[in-house]
C-alpha positions in Angstrom: -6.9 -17.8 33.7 -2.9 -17.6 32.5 -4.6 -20.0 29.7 -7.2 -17.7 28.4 -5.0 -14.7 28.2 -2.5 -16.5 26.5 -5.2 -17.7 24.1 -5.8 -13.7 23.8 -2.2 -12.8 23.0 -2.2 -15.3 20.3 -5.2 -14.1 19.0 -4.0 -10.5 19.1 -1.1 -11.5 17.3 -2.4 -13.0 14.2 -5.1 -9.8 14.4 -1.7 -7.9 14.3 -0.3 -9.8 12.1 -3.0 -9.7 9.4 -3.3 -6.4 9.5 0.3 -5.8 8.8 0.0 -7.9 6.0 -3.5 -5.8 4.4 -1.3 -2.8 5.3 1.7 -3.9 2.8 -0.6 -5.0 0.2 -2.2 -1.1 0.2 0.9 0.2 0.3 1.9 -1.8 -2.9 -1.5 -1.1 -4.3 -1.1 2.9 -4.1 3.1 2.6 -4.5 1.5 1.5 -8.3 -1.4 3.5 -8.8 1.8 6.4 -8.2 3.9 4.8 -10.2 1.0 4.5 -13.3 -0.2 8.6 -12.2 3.7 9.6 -12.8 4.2 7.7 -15.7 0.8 9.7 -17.1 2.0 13.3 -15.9 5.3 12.5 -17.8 3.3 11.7 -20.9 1.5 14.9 -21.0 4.6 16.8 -19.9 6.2 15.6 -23.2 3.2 16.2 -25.1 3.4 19.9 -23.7 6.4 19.8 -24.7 5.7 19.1 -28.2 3.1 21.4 -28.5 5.1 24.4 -27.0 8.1 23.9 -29.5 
């Protein structure tokens, strides 16, 4: 019995662990897709800019 619920608790773990590790890589994935949105709104802020002076 202690054998199968240790066999569980590893299990869970890497579950865990995997998902941590999708979780970081979304995180990274929208931290860039900001980072590319920001860079655009700056773009057309200066182009505003620009057209306003």
């Amino acid at each position: 019995m202690a054998e199968i619920i240790y066999d569980l608790s590893n299990e869970y773990k890497r579950y865990l662990s995997s998902h941590i590790e999708n979780s970081k890589i979304d995180i990274q994935a929208n931290s860039e897709t900001i980072k590319k949105m920001n860079a655009k709104q700056d773009k057309v802020q200066n182009l505003d800019k620009k057209i306003k002076s």
